[in-house]
N, C-alpha and C positions, 0 to 999 in steps of 0.2 A: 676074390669075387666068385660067384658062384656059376650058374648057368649062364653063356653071356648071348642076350637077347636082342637087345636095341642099344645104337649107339645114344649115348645121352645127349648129343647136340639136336642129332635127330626128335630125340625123344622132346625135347625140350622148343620145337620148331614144330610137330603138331599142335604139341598142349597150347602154343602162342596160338596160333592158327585160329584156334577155339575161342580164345580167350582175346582175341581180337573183335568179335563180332561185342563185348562187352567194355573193347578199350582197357583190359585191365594191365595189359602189357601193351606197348605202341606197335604201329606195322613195318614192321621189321622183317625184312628180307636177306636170310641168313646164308644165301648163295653170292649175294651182291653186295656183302655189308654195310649197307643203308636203312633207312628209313622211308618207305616206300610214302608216296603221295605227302608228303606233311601239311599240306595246305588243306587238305581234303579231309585229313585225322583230326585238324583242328576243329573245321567245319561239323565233323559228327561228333566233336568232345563235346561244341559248343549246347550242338543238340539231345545229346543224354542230358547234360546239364539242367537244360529247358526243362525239358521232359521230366524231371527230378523234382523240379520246381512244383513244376504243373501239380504231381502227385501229391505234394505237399498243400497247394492250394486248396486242390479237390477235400481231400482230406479234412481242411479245418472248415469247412462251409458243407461235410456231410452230417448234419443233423441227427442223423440217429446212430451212426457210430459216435459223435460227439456227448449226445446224449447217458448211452452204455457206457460210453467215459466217465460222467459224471457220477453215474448210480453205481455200476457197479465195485468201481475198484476204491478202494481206501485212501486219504491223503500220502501217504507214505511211498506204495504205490503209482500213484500219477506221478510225483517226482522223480521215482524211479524210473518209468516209463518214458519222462521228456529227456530226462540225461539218456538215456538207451539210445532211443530212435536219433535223436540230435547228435551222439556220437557217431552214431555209425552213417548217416546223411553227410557228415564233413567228411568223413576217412572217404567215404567210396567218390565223395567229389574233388577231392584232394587228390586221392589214384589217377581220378580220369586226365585230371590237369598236369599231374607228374608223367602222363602218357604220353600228353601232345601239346602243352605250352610251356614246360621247364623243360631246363638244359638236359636235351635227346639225344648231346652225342656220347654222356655218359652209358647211356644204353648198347650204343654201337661200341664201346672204349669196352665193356662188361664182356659181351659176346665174341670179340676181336681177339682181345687175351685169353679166354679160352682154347681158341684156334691155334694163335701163337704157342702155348702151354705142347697143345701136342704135336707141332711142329719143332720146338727145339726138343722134343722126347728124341727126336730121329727120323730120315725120313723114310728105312726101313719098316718102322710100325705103322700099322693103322691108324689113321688120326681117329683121332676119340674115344672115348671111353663107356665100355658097357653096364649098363644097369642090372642088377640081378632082377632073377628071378621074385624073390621073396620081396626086394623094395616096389616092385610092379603089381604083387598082388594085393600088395598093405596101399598101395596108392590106389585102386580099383575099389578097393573095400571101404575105404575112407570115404570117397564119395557115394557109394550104395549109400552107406550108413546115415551120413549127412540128408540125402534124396527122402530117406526114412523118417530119420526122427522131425526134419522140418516137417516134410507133408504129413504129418500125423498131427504137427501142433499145429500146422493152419485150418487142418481139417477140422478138429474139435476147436478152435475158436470159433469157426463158420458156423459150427452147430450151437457153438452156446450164443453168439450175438445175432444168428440168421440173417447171415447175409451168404451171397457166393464166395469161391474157394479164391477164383481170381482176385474180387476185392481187397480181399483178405490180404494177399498176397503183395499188392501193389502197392496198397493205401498203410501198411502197418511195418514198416521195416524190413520187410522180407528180402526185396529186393537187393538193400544193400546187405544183407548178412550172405545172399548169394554169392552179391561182388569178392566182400571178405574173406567167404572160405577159399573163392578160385585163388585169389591172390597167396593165400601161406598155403596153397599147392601147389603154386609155382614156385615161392620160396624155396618152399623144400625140397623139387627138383630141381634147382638152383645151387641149392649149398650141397644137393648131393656131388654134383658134380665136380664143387669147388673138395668137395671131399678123397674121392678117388682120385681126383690128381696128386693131392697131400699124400696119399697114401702110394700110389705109384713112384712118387718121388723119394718115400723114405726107404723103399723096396729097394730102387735101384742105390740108394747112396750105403745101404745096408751091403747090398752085392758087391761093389767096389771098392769095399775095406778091408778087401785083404791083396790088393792090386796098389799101383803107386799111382796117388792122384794129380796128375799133370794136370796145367794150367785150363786147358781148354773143358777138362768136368768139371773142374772148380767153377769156368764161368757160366756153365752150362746150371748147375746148381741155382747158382746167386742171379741169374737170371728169372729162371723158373720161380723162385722163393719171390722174386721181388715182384713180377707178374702176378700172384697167386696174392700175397698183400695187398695189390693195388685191385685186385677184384675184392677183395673182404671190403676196404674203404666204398669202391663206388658204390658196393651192397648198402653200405652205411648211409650214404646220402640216397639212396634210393628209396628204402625202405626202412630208416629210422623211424619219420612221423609216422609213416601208417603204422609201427608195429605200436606205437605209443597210442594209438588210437584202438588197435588190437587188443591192451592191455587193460586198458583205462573199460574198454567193452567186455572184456572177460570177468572183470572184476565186478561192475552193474550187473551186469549177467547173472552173474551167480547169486548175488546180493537179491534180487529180484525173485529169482524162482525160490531161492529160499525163504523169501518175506513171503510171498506166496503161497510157499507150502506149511507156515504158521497159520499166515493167516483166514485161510480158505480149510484147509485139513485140521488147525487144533483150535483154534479161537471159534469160528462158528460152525464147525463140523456135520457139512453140508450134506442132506440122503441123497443128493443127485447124485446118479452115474457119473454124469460126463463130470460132475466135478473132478471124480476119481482119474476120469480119464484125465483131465489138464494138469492133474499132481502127478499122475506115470509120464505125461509131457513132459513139465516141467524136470522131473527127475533125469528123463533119457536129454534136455537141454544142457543139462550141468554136466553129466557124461561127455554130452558135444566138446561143450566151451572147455573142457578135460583134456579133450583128445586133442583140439587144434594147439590148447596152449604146450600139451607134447611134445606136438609136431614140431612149432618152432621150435621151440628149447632144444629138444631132441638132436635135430639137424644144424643147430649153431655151435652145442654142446661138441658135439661129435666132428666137423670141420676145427673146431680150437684146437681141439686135444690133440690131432694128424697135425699140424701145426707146430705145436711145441715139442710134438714126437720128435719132428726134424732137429730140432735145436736141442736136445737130448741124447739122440744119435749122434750128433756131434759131438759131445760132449764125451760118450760113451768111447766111439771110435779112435777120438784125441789120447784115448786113455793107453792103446796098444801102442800108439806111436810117439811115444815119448823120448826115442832115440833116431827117430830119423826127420833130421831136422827139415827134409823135404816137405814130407809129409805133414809133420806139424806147422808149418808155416803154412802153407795151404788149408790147414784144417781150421786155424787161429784168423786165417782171412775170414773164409766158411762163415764160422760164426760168429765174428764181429760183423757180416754185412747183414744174416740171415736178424741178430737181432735188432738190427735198424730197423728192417722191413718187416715183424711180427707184429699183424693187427691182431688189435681185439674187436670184437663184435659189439658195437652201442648203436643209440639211437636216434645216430646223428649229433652228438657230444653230451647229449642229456645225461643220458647213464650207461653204465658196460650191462649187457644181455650176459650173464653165467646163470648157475646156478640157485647162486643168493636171492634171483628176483623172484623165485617160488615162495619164499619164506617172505617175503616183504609182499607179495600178492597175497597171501594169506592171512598176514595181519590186518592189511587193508580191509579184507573183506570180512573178517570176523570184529571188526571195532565197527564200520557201515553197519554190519546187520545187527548190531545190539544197540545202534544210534534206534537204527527204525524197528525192532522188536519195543524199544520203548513211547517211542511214539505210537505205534497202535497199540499197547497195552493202555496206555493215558486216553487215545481216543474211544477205545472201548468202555473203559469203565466211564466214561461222559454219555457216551450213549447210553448206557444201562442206566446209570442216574437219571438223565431224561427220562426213558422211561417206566422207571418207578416212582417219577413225581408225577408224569402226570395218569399213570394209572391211582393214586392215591388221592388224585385231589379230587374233592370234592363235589358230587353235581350239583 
């Protein structure tokens, strides 16, 4: 590690703190290991909830944003646009209810083994683990970024439908694409964590191979390994569905601004500025939905690998002591329990999160957008046929 700044429990107990006032992690009190008020979390989940609704009502009974519905955007489009917003309306009311009506002691079981993790390190060390320098400033930037490219596309939507910044903001998804980003930046402080302990762990079993491994580091080991698994799994039911909703919205996402930068930039190749301005939108959007699906990747990718490091070190270590039958039996324990306990990262049994799902998001969304590049070519030359029939026909 690099510069060491903030411890990450800590680090990871403001950013809730914040992210409390939106419910996107429940209220969790990380000195008393509880769940502070839960009657009262229910109470204001119930009322986001409301409040969601509400927006949603407003929304379809506003006449003239319903109308700019109508006129402006293309069939293709408005499809795209109902799967979009209706995705990401379920993920952010699904988060709220995974805060404070499903099973909340997984939450406390999540943050609990953490503690545990650096309590069997020893209790010479400082409990917890510090975040560099460079993951703090890549986190600080990520949100500038984000603050950026939204408020530029809500602002030029305002200007092209005229209405205000806040409507905009309220009545057209924005809301939950808020929700969304806070949540894979807690993930990601989240698996960082689960990360440098993996890595802490391989240091020390590294350090102690050339020392004789007595029973008590062995259990110390297979301990920490099995703790460290069993936070990968509760990650799993935690945030399986939303990341399948993460996905499923990455993929619309891109599909969309893309349709949109045909259809608006090469099909009717508009002299408006602000057209210009909503296709550099759109463009700095697809950068977005770039960067967070990174993020996650990135940070599951990177906890695996620390993971199967350890069961390779194993493996590696086993190799020197092949004549000391102490040793190797301890080592033969090691990893026959470490591979019992080595999860994988899915999404909630659906499917495993590697690398493969880049290439399978990419098909997805390159076979969607040649769906709907032909639907607006079809609906384009209809309209031009319209109107050259009826400029041709006769007074």
């Amino acid at each position: 590690m690099s510069v060491n700044l903030l411890e990450d429990i800590n680090f990871l107990r403001y950013y809730c703190t914040f992210l409390n006032t939106f419910l996107v992690v429940p209220w969790y009190d990380f000195k008393k290991n509880i769940i502070c008020y839960p009657f009262l979390a229910k109470l204001y989940a119930t009322c986001l909830i409301l409040i969601r609704i509400s927006l949603i009502v407003f929304t379809c009974t506003d006449q003239k944003l319903m109308q700019i519905w109508a006129q402006s955007l293309v069939m293709s489009q408005k499809f795209i646009m109902v799967f979009l917003i209706s995705n990401l309306i379920i993920f952010s009311t699904y988060s709220i209810a995974n805060s404070a009506f499903l099973d909340i002691s997984r939450w406390i079981n999540l943050f609990k083994n953490l503690r545990l993790v650096d309590k069997i390190f020893g209790k010479h060390e400082k409990n917890g683990h510090y975040l560099s320098k460079r993951f703090l400033c890549v986190f600080i930037m990520k949100h500038i970024s984000f603050i950026c490219i939204t408020g530029h596309e809500i602002y030029t939507w305002s200007i092209f439908i005229d209405m205000p910044f806040y409507k905009i903001f309220l009545q057209t998804g924005y809301v939950d694409l808020v929700f969304e980003f806070f949540l894979i930046m807690f993930m990601a402080a989240l698996l960082k964590s689960f990360e440098v302990r993996y890595k802490t762990l391989n240091k020390k079993l590294i350090h102690i191979s050339n020392q004789k491994m007595n029973q008590v580091e062995v259990k110390k080991f297979m301990q920490i390994y099995r703790i460290l698994g069993q936070n990968i799994q509760i990650f799993n039911e935690l945030f399986g569905y939303p990341i399948v909703f993460m996905l499923f919205h990455f993929g619309v996402g891109a599909v969309s601004c893309l349709n949109f930068l045909f259809v608006y930039g090469i099909m009717t190749q508009p002299e408006m500025a602000l057209f210009h301005n909503m296709i550099i939108g759109n463009i700095c959007i697809i950068l977005q939905i770039l960067l967070n699906f990174l993020t996650i990747l990135s940070s599951i990718n990177a906890t695996a690998r620390e993971a199967k490091n350890f069961l390779q070190s194993c493996y590696r270590i086993r190799e020197e002591f092949l004549h000391d039958s102490i040793n190797l039996q301890a080592l033969d324990k090691l990893i026959e329990h470490s591979k019992f306990f080595m999860q994988e990262f899915s999404t909630n049994g659906c499917f495993t999160l590697n690398k493969s799902i880049v290439f399978s998001l990419l098909a997805n969304i390159s076979t969607y957008l040649i769906i709907t590049l032909q639907l607006n070519e079809s609906q384009y030359q209809n309209v031009t046929a319209q109107n050259c029939s009826s400029i041709a026909k006769p007074i």
